[in-house]
N, CA, C and O of each residue as an XYZ file, in Angstrom:
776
protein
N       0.807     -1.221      0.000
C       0.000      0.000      0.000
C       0.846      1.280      0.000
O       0.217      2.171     -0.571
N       1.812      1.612      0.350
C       2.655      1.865      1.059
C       3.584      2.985     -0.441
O       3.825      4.184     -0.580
N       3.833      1.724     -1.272
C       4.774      1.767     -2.636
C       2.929      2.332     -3.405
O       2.925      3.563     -3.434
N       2.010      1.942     -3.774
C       1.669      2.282     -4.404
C       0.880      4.056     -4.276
O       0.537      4.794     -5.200
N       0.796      4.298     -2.701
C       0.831      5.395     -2.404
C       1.747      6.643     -2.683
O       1.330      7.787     -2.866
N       3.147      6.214     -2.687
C       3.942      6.673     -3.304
C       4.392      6.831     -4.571
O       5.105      7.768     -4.929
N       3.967      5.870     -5.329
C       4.174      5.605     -6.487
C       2.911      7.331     -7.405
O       3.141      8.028     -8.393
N       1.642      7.330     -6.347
C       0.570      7.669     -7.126
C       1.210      9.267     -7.041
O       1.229     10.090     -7.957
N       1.776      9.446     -5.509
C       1.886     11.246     -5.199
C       3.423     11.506     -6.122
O       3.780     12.678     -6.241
N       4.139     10.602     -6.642
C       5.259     11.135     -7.993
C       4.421     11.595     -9.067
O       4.648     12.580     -9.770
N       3.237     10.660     -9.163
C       2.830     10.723    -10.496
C       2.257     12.309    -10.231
O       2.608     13.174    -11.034
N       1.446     12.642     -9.188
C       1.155     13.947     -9.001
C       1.939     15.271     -9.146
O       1.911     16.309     -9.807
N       2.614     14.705     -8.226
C       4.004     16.592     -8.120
C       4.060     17.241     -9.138
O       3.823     18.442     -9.272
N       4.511     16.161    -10.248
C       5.067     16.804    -11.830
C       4.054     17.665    -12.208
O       4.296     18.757    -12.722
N       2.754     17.188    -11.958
C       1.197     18.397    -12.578
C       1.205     19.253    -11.899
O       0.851     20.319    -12.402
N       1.528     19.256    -10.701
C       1.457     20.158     -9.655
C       1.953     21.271    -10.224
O       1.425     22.300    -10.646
N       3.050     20.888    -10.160
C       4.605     21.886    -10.961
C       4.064     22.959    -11.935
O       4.067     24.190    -11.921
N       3.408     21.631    -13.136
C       3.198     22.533    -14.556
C       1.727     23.240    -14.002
O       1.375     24.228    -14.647
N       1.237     23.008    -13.374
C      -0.106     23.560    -13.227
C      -0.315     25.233    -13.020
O      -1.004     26.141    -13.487
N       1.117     24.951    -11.648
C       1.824     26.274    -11.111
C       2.186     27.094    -11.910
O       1.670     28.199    -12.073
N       3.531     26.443    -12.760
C       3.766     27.214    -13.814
C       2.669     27.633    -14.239
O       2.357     28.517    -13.441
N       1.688     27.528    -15.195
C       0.502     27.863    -15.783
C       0.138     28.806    -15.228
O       0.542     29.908    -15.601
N      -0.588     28.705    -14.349
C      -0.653     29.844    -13.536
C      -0.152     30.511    -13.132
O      -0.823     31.399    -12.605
N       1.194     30.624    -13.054
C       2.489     32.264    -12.954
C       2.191     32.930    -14.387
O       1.705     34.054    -14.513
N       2.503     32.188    -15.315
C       1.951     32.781    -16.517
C       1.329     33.589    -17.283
O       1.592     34.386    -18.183
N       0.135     33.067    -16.526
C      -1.106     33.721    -17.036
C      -1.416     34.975    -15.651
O      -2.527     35.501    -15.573
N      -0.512     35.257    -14.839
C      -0.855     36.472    -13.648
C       0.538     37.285    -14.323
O       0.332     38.400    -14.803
N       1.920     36.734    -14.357
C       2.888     37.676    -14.395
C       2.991     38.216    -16.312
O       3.416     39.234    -16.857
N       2.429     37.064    -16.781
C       2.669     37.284    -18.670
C       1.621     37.746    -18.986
O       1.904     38.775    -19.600
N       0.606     37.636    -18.955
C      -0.471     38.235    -19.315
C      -1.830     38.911    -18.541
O      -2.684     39.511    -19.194
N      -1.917     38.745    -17.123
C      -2.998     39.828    -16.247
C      -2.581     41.023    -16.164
O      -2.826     41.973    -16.907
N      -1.521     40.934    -14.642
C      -0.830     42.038    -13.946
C      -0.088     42.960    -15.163
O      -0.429     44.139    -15.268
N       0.863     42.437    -16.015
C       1.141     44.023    -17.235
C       0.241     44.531    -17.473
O       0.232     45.760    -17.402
N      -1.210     43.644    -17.959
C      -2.208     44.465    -18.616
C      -3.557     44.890    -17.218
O      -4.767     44.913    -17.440
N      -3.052     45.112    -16.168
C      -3.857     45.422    -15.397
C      -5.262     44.959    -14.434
O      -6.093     45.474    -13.686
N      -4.943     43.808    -14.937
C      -6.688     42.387    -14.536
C      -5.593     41.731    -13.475
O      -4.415     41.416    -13.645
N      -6.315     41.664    -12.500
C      -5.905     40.934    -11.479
C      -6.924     39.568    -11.784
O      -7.647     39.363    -12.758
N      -6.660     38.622    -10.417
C      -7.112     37.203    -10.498
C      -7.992     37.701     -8.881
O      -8.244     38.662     -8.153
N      -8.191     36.121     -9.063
C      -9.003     36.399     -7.249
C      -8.321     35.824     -6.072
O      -7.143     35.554     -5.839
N      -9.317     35.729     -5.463
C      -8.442     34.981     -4.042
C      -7.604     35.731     -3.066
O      -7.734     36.843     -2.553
N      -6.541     34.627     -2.940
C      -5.593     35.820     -1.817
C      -4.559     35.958     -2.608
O      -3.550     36.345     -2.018
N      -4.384     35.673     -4.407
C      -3.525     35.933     -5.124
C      -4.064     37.126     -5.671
O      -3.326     37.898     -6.284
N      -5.299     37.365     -5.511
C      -5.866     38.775     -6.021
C      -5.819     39.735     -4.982
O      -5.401     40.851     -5.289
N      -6.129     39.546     -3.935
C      -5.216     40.674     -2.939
C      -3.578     40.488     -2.432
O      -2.882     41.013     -1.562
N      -3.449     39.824     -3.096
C      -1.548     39.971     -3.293
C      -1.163     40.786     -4.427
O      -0.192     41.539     -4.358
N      -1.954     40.660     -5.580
C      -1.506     41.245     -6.856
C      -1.812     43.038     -6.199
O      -1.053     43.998     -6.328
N      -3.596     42.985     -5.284
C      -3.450     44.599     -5.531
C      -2.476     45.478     -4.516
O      -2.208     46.677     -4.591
N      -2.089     44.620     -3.661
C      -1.099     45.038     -2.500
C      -0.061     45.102     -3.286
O       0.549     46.151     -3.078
N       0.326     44.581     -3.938
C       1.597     44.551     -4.600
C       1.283     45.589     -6.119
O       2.178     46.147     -6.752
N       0.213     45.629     -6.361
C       0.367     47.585     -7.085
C      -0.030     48.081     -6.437
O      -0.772     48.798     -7.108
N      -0.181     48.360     -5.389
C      -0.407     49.453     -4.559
C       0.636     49.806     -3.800
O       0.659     51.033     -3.895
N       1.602     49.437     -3.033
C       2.497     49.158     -1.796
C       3.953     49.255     -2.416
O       5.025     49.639     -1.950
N       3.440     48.590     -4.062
C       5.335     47.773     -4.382
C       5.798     46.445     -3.355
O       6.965     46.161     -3.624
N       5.465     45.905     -2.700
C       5.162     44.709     -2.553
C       5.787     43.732     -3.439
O       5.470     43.835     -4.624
N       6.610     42.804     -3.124
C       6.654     41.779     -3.987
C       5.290     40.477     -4.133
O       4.830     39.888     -3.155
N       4.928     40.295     -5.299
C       3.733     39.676     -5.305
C       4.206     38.138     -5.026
O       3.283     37.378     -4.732
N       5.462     37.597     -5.076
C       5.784     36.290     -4.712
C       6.085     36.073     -2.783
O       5.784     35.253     -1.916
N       6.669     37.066     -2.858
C       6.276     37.005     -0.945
C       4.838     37.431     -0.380
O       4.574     36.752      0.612
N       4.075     38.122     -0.625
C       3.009     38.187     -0.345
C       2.140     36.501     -0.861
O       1.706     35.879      0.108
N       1.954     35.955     -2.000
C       1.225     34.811     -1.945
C       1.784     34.210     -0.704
O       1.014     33.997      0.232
N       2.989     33.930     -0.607
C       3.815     32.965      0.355
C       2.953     32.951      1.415
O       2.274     31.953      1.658
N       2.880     34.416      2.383
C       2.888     34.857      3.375
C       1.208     34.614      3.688
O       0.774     34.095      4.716
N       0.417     35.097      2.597
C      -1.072     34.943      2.784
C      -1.979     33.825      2.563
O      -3.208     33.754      2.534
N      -0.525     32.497      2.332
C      -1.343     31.473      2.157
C      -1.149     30.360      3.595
O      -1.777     29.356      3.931
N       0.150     31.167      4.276
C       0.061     29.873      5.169
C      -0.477     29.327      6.203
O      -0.187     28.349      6.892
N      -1.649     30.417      6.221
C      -2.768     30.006      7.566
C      -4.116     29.066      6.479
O      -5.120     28.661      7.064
N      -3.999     28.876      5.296
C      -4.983     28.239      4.178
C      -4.043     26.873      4.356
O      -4.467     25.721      4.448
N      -2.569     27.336      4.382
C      -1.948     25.331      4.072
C      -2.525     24.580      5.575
O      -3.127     23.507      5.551
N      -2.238     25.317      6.826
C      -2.937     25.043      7.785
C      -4.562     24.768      8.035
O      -4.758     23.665      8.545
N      -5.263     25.222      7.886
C      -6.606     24.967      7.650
C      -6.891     23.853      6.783
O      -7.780     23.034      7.018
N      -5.954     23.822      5.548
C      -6.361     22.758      4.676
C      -5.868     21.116      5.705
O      -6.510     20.068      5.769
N      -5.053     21.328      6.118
C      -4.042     20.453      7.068
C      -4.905     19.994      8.136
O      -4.797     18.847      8.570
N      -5.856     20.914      8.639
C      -7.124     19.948      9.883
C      -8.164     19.349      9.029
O      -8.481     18.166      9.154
N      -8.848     20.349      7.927
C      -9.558     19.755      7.933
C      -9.864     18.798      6.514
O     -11.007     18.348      6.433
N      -8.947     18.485      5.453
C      -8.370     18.298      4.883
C      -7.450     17.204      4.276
O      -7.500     16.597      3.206
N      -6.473     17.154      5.474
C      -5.381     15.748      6.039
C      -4.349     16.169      5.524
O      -4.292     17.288      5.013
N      -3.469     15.440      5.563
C      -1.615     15.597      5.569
C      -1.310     15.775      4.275
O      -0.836     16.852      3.914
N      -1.581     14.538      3.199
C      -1.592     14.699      2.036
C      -1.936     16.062      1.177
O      -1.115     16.789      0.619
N      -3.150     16.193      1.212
C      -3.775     17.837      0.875
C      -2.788     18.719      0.995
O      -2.245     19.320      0.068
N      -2.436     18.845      2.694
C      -1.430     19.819      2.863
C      -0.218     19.975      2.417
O       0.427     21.006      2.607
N       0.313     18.717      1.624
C       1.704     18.507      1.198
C       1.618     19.520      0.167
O       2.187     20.601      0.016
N       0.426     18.640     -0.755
C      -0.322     19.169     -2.208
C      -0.192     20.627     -2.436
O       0.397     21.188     -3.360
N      -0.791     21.113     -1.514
C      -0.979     22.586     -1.487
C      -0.029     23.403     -1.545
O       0.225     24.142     -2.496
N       0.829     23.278     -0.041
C       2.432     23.283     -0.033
C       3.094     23.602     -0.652
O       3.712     24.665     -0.594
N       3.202     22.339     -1.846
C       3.618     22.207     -3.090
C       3.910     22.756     -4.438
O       4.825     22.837     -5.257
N       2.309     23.190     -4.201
C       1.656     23.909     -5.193
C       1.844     25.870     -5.408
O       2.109     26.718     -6.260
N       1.453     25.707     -3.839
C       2.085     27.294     -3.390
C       3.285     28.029     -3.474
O       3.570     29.223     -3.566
N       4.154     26.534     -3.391
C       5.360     27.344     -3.222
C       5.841     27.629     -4.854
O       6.376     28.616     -5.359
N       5.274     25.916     -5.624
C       5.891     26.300     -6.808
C       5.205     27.821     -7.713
O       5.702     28.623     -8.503
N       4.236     27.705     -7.271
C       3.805     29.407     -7.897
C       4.148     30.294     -7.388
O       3.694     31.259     -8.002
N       4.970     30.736     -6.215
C       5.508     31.257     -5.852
C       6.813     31.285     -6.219
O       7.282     32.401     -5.997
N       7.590     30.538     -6.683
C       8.511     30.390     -7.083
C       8.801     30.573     -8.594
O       9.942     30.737     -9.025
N       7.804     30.539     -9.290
C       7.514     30.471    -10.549
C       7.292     31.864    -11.189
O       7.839     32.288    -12.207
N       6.096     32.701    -10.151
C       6.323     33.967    -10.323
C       6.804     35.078    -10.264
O       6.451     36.156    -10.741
N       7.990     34.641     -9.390
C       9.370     35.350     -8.665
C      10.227     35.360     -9.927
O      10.935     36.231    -10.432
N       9.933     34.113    -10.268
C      11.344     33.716    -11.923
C      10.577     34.900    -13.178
O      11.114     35.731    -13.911
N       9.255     34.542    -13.013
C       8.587     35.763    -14.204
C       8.227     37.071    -13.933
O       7.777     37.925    -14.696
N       8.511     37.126    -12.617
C       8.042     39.267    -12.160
C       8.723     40.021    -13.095
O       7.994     41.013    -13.066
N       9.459     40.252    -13.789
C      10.177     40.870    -14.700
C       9.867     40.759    -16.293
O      10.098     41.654    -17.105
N       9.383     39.676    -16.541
C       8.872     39.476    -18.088
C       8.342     40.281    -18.627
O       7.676     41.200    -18.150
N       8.630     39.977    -19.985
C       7.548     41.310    -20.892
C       6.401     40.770    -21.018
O       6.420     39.539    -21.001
N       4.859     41.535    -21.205
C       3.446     40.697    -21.573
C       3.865     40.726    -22.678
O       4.505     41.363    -23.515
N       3.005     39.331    -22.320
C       2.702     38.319    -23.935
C       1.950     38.781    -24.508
O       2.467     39.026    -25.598
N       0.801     39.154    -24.501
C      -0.136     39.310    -25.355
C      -0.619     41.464    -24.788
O      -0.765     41.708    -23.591
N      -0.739     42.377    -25.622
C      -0.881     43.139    -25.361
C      -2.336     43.902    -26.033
O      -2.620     43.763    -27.223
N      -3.268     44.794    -24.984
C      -4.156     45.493    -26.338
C      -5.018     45.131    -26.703
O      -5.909     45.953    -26.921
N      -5.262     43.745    -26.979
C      -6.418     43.288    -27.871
C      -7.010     42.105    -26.630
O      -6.564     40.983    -26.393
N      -8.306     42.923    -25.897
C      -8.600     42.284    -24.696
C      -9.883     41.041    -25.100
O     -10.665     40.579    -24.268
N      -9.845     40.714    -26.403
C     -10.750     39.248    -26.044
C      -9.568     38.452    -26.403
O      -9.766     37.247    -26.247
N      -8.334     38.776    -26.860
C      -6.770     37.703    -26.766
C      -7.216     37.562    -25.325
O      -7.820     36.581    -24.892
N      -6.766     38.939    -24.411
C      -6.290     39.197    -23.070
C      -7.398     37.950    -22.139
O      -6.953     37.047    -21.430
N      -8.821     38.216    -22.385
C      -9.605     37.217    -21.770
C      -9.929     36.081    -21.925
O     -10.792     35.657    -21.156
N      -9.453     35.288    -22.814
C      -9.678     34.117    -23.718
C      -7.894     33.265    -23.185
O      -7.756     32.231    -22.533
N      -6.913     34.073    -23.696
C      -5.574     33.473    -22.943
C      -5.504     33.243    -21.497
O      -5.218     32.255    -20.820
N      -5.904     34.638    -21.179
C      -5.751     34.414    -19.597
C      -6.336     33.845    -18.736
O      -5.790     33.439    -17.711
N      -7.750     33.697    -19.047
C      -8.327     33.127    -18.659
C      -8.510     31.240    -18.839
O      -8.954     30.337    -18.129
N      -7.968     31.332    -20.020
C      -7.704     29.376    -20.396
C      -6.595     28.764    -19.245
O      -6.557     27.763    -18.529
N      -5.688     29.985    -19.494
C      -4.186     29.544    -19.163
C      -4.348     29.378    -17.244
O      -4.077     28.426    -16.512
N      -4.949     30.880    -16.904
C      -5.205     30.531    -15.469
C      -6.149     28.954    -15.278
O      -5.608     27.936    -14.847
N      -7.359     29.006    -15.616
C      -8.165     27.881    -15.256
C      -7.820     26.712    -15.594
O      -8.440     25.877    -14.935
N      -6.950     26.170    -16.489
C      -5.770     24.976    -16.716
C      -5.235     25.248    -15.551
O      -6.000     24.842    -14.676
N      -4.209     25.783    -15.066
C      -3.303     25.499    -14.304
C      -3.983     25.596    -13.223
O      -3.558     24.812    -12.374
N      -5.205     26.460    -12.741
C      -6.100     25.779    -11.026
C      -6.338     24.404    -10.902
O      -6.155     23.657     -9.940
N      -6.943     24.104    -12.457
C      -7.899     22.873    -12.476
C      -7.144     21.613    -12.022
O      -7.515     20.806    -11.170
N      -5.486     21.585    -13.092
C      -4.479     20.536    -12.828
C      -4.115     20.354    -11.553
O      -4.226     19.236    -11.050
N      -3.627     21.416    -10.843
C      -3.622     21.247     -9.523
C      -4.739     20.997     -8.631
O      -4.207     20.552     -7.614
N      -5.970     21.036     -8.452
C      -6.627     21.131     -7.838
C      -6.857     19.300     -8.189
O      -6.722     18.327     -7.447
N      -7.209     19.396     -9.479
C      -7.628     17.667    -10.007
C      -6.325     16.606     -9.455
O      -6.489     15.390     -9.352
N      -5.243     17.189     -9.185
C      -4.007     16.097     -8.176
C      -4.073     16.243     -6.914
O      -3.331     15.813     -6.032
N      -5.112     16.948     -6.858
C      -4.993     16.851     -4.824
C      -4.155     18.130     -4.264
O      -3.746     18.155     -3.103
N      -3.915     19.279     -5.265
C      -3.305     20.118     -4.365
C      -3.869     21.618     -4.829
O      -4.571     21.776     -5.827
N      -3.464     22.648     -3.977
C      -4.135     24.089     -4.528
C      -2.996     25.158     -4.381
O      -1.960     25.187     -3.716
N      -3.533     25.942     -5.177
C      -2.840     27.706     -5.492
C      -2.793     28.183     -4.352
O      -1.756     28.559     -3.805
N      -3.973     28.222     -3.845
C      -4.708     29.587     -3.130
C      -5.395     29.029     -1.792
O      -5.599     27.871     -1.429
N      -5.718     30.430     -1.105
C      -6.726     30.016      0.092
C      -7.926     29.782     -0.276
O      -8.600     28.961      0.347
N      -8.418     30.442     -1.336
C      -9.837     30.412     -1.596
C     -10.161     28.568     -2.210
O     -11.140     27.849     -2.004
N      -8.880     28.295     -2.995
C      -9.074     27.171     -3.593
C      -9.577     25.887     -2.177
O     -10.214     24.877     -2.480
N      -9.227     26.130     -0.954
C      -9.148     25.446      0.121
C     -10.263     25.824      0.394
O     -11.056     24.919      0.138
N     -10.869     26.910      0.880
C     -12.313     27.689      1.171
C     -13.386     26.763      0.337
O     -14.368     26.160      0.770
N     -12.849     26.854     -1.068
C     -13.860     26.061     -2.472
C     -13.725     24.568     -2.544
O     -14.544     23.797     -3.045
N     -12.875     24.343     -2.124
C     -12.882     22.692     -1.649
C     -14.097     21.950     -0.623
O     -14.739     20.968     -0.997
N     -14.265     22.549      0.607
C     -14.571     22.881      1.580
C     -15.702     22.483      1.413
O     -16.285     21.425      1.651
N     -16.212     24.283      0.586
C     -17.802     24.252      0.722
C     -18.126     23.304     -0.265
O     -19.122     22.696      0.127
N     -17.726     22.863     -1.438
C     -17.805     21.720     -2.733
C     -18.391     20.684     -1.748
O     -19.554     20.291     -1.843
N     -17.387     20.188     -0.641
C     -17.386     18.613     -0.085
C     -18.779     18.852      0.691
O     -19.441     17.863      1.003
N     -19.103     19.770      0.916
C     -20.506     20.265      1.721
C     -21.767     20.455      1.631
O     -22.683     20.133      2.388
N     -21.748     21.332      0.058
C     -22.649     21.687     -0.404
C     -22.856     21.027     -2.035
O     -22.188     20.084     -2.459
N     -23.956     21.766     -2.839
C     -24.054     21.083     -3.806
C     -23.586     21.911     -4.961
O     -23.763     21.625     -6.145
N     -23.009     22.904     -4.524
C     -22.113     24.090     -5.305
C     -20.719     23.532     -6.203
O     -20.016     22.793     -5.515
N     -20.267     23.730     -7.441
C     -18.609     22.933     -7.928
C     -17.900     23.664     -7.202
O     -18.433     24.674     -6.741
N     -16.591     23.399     -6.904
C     -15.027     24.375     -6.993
C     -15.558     25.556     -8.169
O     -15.795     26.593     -7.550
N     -15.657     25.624     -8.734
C     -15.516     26.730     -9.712
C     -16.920     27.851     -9.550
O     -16.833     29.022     -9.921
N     -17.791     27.449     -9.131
C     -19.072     28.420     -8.310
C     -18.380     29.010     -6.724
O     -18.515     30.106     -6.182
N     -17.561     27.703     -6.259
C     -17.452     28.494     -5.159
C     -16.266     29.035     -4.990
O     -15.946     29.575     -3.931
N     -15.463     28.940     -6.054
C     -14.686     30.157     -6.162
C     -14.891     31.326     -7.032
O     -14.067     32.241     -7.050
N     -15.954     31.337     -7.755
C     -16.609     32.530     -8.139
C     -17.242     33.572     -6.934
O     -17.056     34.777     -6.763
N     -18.067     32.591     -6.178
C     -18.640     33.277     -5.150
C     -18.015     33.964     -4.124
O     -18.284     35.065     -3.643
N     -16.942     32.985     -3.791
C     -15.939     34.110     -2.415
C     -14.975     35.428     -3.180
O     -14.483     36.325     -2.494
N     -14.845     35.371     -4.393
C     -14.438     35.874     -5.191
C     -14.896     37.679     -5.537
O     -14.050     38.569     -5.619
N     -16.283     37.879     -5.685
C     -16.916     38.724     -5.727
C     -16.730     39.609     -5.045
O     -16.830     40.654     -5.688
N     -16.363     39.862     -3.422
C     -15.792     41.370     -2.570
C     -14.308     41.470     -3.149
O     -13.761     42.530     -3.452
N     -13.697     40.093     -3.263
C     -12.151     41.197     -4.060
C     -12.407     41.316     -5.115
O     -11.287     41.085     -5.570
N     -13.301     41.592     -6.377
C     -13.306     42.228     -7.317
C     -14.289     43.523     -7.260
O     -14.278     44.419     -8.104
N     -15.082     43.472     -6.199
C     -15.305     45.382     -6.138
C     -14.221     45.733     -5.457
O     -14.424     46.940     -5.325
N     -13.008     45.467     -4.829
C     -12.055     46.183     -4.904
C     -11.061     46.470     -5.755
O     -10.254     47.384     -5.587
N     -11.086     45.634     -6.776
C     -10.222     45.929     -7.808
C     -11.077     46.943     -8.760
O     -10.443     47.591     -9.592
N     -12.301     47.084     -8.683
C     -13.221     48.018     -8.925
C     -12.298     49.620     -8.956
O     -11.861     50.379     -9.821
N     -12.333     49.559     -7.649
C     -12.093     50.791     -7.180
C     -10.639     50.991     -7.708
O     -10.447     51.947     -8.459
N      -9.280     49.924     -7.283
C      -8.175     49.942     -7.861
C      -7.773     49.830     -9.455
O      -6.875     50.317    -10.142
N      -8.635     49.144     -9.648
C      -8.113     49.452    -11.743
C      -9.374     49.857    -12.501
O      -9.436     49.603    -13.704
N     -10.569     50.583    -11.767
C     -11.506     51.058    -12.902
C     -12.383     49.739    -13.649
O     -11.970     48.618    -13.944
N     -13.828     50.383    -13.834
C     -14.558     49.537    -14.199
C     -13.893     48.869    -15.282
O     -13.940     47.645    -15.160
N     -13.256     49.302    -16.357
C     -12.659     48.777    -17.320
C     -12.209     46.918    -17.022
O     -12.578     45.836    -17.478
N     -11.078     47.474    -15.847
C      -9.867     46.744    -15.602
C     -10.624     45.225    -14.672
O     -10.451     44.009    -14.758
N     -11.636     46.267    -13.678
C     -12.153     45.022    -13.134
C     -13.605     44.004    -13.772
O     -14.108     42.957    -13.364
N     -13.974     45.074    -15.136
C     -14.750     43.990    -15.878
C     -14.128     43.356    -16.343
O     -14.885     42.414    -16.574
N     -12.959     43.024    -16.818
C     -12.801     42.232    -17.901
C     -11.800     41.325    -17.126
O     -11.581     40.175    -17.508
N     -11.271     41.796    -16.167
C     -11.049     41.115    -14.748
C     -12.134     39.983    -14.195
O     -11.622     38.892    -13.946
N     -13.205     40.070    -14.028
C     -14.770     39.113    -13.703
C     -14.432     38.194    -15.016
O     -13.855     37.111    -14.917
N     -14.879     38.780    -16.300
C     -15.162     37.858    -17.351
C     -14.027     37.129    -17.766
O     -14.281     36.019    -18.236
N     -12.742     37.491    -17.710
C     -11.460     36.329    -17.426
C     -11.286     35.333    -16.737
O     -10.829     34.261    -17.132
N     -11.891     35.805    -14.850
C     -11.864     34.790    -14.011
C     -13.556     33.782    -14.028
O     -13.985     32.868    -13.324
N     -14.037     34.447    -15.055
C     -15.479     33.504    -14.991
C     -15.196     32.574    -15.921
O     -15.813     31.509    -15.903
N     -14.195     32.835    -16.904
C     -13.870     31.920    -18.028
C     -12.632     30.920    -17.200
O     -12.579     29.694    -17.296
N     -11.855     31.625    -16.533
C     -10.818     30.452    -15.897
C     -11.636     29.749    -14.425
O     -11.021     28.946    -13.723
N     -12.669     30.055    -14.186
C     -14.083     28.904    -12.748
C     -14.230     27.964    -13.912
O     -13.994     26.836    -13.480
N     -14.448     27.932    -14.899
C     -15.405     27.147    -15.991
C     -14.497     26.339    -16.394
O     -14.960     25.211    -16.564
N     -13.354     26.431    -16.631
C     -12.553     25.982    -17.378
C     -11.848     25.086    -15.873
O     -11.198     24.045    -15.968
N     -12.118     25.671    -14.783
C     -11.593     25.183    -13.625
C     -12.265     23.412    -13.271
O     -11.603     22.378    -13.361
N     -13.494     23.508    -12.933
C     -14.536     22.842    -13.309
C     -14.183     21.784    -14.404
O     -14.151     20.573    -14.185
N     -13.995     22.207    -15.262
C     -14.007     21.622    -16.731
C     -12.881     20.473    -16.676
O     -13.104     19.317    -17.037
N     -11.445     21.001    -16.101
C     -10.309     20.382    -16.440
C     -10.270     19.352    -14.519
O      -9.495     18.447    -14.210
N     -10.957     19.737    -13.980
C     -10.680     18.844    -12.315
C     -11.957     17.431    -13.224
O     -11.722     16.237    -13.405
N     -12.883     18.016    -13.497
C     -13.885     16.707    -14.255
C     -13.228     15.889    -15.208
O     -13.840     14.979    -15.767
């Protein structure tokens, strides 16, 4: 039991990894240059970090580790590795890309259609191996195992007070097309854990 337990969480890490990656990607290559934040506590990392100057890779770090804990009671050990895992490699991932040039510039149904694929791939992979980005992803786990709501509703739903603040911080512009990015990466979230 033992070997094949182990055998299953190798097969995991590696998605973990690329999932992460994916998701540095689509926040440092194509949101944050063009001004769309994400949600969660990576979306109040991104606006602390234009607001403050803040590094946005120590802030995820920092605002996720009472979520690796929480995930860790109620959750179990594994989860928490997952998460861990997952956190750090996007953290690590977006530290390597804070400096990049955007990929895609200007032409915002590219901007919502990329960013939004690219983010909701890389939640979904991780989330579908047993591990998460974010606090909210742990929050959306949660209420999923509870209620009759997906991961991707209920991270739409906790989602909604940090995007009237990005309201206020990047203009209706920035935080509509901000919503309709992250409604396309819930769906796609959903889509790729199924």
């Amino acid at each position: 039991p033992y070997r094949l337990y182990f055998l299953e969480l190798m097969f995991k890490i590696p998605w973990i990894i690329i999932g992460s990656i994916m998701t540095a990607l689509s926040l440092e290559v194509i949101l944050i240059p063009n001004g769309l934040i994400d949600g969660g506590i990576t979306g109040i990392s991104m606006m602390l970090s234009e607001s403050y100057g803040y590094s946005l890779s120590l802030m995820l770090f920092i605002f996720n580790i009472p979520f690796i804990l929480l995930g860790l009671k109620h959750l179990g050990k594994r989860f928490a590795f997952l998460a861990t895992l997952g956190i750090v490699s996007l953290t690590i991932s977006t530290a390597i890309l804070e400096r990049s040039s955007p990929f895609v510039e200007g032409n915002f149904i590219l901007l919502i259609l990329i960013g939004g694929l690219l983010l909701g791939m890389g939640i979904g992979i991780v989330i579908r191996n047993g591990g998460a980005l974010d606090g909210t992803d742990v929050f959306a786990l949660l209420i999923s195992n509870k209620t009759s709501f997906s991961v991707g509703e209920s991270i739409l739903g906790i989602n909604f007070i940090i995007f009237l603040f990005a309201l206020f911080l990047f203009g209706w512009k920035g935080a509509f097309i901000s919503i309709i990015t992250y409604f396309i990466a819930t769906t796609v979230v959903d889509l790729v854990r199924t």
